[in-house]
C-alpha positions as CSV (number, residue, x, y, z in Angstrom):
1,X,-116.9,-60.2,-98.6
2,X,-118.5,-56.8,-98.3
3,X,-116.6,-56.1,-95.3
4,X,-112.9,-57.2,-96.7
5,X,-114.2,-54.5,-100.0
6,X,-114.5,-51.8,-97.3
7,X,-111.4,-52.7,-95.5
8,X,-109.4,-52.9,-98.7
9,X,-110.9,-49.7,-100.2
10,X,-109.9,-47.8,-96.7
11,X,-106.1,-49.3,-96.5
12,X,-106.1,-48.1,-99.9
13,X,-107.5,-44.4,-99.6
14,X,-104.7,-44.0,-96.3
15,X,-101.7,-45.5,-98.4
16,X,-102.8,-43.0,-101.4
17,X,-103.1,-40.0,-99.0
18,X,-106.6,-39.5,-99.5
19,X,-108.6,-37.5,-96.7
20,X,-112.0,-36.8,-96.8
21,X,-113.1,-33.1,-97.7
22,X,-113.6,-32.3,-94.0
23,X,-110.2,-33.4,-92.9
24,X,-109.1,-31.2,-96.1
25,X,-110.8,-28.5,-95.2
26,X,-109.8,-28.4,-91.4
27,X,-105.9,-29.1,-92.3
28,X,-105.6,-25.4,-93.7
29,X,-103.4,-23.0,-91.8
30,X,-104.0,-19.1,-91.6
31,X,-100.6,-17.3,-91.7
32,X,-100.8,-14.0,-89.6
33,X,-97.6,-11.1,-88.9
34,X,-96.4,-7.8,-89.0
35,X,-94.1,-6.3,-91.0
36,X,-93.5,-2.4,-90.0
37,X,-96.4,-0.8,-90.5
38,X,-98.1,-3.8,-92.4
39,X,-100.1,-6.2,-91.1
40,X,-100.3,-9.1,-93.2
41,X,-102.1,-12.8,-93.6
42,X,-102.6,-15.4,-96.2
43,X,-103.7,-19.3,-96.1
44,X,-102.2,-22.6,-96.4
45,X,-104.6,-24.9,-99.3
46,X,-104.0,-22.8,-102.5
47,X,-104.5,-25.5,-105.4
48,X,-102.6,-23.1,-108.0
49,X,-102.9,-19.5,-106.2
50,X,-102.2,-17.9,-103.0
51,X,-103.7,-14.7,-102.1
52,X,-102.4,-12.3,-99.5
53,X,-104.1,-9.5,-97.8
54,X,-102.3,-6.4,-96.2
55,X,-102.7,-3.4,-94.3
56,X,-101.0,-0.2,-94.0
57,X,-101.1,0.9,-90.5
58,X,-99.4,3.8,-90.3
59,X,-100.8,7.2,-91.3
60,X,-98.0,7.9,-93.8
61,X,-97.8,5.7,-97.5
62,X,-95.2,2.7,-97.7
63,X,-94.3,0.3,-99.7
64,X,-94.7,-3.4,-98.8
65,X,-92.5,-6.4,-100.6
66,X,-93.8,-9.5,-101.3
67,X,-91.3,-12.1,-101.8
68,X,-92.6,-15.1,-103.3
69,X,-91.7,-18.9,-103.2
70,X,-91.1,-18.7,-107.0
71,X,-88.7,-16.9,-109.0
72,X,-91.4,-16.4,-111.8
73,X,-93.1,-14.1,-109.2
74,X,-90.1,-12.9,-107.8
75,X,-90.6,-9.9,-105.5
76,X,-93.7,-7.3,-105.6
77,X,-93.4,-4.1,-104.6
78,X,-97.3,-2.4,-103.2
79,X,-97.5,1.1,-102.6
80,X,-99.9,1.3,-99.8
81,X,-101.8,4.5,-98.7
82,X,-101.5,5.7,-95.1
83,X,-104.5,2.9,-93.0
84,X,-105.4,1.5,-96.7
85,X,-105.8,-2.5,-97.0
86,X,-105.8,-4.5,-100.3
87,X,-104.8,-7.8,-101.6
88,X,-102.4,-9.3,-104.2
89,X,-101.8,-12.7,-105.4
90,X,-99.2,-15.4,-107.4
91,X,-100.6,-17.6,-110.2
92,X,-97.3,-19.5,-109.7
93,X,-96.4,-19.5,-106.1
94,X,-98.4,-21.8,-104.0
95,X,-96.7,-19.3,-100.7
96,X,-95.1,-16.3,-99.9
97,X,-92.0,-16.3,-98.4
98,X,-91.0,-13.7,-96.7
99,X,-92.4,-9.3,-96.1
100,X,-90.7,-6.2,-95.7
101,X,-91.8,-2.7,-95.1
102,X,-89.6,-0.7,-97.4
103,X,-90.1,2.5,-95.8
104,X,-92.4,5.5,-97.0
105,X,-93.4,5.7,-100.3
């Protein structure tokens, strides 16, 4: 009886999706590129937020443009300094869609 429980409760949890936290945790993706003179990353798992993180690597300012999956966030525009790094993140988009360098700032 015990053993049907267990096998019911497990066909259950895989027809639900459910994964344990260490499957979760593993199943996260790290997005990495370039953009001009950015240098750019942010990760996959983002229950409401997605944070990215940037890098100027040129020695003059640009701007970078984050476009984001929703149109609530629309586009950002960062001015970056020349070799500066920072961050900047979307209550609304769970993932950004697309960089651009727009040149010197």
């Amino acid at each position: 009886m015990i053993r049907s429980l267990a096998t019911a409760a497990l066909a259950a949890a895989s027809l639900l999706g459910g994964a344990s936290p260490a499957l979760a945790l593993t199943s996260d993706t790290v997005h990495r590129g370039v953009t001009g003179c950015f240098s750019w990353s942010w990760k996959d798992g983002g229950a409401l937020t997605t944070t990215v993180y940037y890098r100027n690597r040129c020695d003059t300012a640009h701007t970078l443009r984050v476009r984001w999956s929703s149109a609530a966030s629309g586009n950002e525009d960062i001015k970056v300094g020349a070799g500066e790094k920072g961050s900047t993140w979307s209550f609304v988009s769970l993932k950004p869609l697309g960089f651009a360098d727009l040149g010197r700032a």
